[in-house]
N, C-alpha and C positions, 0 to 999 in steps of 0.2 A: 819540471816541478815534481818533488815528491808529493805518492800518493798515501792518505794518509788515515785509514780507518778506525770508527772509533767503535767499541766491539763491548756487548754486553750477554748477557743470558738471563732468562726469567722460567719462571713454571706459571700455571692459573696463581699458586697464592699470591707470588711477588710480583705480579704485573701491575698493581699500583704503586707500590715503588717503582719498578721500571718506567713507569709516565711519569715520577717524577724526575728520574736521569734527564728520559729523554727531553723532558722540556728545559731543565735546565741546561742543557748542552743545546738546545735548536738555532741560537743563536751565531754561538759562535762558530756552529761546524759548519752553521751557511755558509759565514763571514768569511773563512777559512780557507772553505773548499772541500772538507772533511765529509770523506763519505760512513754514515749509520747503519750498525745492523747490527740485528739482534740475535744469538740461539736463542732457537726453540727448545725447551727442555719440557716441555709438558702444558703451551698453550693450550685455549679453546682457537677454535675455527674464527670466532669473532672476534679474542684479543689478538690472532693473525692478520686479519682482514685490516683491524686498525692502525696494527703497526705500517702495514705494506699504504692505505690512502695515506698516511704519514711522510711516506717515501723511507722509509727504514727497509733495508734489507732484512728479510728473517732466512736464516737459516738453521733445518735440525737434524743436528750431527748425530751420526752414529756413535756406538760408545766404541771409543779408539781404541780396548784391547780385549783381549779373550779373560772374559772375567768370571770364565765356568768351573774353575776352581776356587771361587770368593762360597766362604759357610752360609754367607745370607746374599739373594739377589739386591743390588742394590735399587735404588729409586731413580726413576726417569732423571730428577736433576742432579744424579752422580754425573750424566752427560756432561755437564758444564764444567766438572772439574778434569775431568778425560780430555776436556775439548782444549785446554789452554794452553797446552804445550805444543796444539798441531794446529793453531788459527790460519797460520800462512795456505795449509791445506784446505780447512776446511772455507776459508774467502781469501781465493788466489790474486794474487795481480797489485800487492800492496807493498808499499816500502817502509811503513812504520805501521806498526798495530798496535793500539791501546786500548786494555783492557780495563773497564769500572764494572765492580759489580752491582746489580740490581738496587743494592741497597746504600747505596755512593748519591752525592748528586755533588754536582759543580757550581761553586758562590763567585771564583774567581777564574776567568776562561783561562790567567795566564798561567795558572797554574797547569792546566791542561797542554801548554805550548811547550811548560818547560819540559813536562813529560816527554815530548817528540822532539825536541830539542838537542836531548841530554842521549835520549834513546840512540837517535841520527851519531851524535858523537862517540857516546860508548857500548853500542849496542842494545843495552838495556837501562832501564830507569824506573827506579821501586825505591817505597821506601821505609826502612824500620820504621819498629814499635815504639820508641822511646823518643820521649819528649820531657822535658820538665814541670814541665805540669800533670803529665800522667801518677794517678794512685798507684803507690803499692798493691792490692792488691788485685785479684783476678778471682774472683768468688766463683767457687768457693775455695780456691786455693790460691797461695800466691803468682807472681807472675814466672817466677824465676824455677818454681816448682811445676807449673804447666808448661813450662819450654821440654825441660828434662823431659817429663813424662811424656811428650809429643813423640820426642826423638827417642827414645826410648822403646817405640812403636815400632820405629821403623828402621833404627840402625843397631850396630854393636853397642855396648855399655861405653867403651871408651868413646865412640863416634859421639856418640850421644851427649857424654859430658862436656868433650872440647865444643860442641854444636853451643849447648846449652846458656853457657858462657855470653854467649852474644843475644843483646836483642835479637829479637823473632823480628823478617825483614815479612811486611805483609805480602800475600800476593793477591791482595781483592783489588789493588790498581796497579799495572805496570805498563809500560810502553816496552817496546822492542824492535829492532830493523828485522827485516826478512832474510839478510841477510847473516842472522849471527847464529856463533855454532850453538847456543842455549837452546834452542827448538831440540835441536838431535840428541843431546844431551841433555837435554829436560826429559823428553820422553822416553829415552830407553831407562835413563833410573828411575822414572816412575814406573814403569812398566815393574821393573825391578822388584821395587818396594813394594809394588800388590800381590806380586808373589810372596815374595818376604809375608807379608801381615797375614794373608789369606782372607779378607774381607774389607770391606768397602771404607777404610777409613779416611774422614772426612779432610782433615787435614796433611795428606799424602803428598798429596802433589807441592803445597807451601813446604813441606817438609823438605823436602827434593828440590824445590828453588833455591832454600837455603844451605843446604850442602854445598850446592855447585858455585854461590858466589862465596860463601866462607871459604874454600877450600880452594879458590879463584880459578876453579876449573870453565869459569864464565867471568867477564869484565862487567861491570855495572856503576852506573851512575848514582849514588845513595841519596835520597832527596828530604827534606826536613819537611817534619812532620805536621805543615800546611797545607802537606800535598794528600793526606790520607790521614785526615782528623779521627783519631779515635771513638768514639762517644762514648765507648764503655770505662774508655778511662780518665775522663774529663771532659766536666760538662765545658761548652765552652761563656763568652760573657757575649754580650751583645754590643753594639754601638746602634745607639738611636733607635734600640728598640728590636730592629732591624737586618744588622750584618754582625753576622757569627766573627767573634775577634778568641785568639787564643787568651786564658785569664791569666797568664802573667804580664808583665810590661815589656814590650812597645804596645801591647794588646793589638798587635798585627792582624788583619781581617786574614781569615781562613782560607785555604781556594778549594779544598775539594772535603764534604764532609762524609763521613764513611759511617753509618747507625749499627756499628758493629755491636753485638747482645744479642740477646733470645725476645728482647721487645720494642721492635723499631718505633712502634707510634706512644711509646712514654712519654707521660707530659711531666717537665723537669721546671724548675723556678730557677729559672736566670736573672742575672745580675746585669743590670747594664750600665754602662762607664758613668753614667751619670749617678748612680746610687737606686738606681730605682726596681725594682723587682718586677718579673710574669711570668704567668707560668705559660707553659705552650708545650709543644714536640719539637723534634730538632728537623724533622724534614723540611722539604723543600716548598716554599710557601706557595708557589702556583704552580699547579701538578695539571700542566694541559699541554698534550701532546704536538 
């Protein structure tokens, strides 16, 4: 029986998002068999103490490269984006890894199986940006303008435009075998690229996920965009008050919602299939560990 971890990161801010991951996923990673753990990227002693009576594994990684030539030191939870290309390393002994980040929580577990699923089959399992319901825009610039300028950062002007062309593939949730060549080849072009920039920039490592599946120097399984809900680019609707549905039609229930923005606890005014309005936040309604 494959072993199958499900792998997050927090610091002190994000550790009540991180209880909410975690209780939305306690479930099913029972039911499963799925073992939990978390990097530490800048706990207290107490948000460790909680995770571990939990049963969450915490571990905190070192920062995975020599980053004494970056102009500015970066912040303790640059560890988290260092850490993702080397998981197999840093929690050995696993045959699918799935990464959600802090600010993720899981509505529908099956969406979390297709991840390990798809991963098992094609090595890897991520999923763009683009949906039909997502806005045009990207405030304060467009969407198609902050790709460019991403890649722009960290490759050639040519790389950069053929890059740019495609939806941006997120990487706040992916699945992976232990076995696929993406680890070695994630890492050393990240490594790469922080040479290249000379400083800590945030989106490096996403950058260098999408090179290697555009360029299909990696195989990947490309997963619809239920699987890693945007929020910054569409609010979603409700059913029954309740369960987050995409707002176009089937109005399909969501499985994994992602608070991606600069303000996870905004309270938005949703819509719900029945015509009725509330306003609320989009996280995860019981946040107990």
């Amino acid at each position: 029986m494959a072993r199958i971890a499900l792998v997050s990161a927090s610091d002190a801010k994000f550790f009540y998002l991180l209880e909410d991951l975690l209780a939305s996923i306690k479930d099913g990673a029972k039911r499963d068999g799925f073992d939990v753990a978390v990097l530490d990227v800048g706990l207290t002693n107490d948000q460790r103490a909680t995770l571990e009576r939990g049963g969450v594994a915490v571990i905190e990684p070192v920062l995975d490269y020599d980053v004494s030539f970056f102009k500015t030191a970066p912040e303790p939870f640059f560890r988290s984006m260092t850490a993702r290309p080397h998981l197999p390393h840093h929690l050995p002994g696993y045959d699918v890894y799935v990464f959600l980040d802090a600010d993720t929580w899981v509505q529908d577990w099956e969406a979390v199986r297709l991840y390990v699923s798809s991963a098992m089959a094609k090595g890897l399992a991520i999923t763009p940006e683009v949906d039909r319901s997502y806005g045009v825009l990207f405030d304060p610039v467009t969407v198609a303008e902050w790709r460019l300028k991403t890649f722009q950062r960290c490759f050639d002007e040519k790389v950069a435009r053929n890059l740019a062309v495609f939806p941006m593939i997120n990487s706040g949730i992916f699945a992976a075998r232990a076995d696929t060549p993406l680890w070695e080849k994630w890492s050393n072009l990240l490594g790469h690229l922080y040479k290249a920039i000379g400083e800590p920039f945030f989106f490096a490592e996403q950058a260098a996920m999408n090179a290697l599946i555009r360029s299909e120097a990696v195989s990947a399984a490309l997963l619809p965009s239920r699987c890693n809900w945007m929020c910054n680019r569409a609010a979603p609707v409700t059913r029954d008050g309740t369960i987050f549905c995409e707002p176009q039609p089937p109005y399909a229930p969501l499985g994994i919602i992602h608070l991606t923005g600069p303000d996870k606890d905004r309270v938005v005014e949703l819509v719900d299939l029945d015509g009725s309005k509330r306003a609320r936040t989009l996280r995860f309604p019981k946040a107990k560990v």
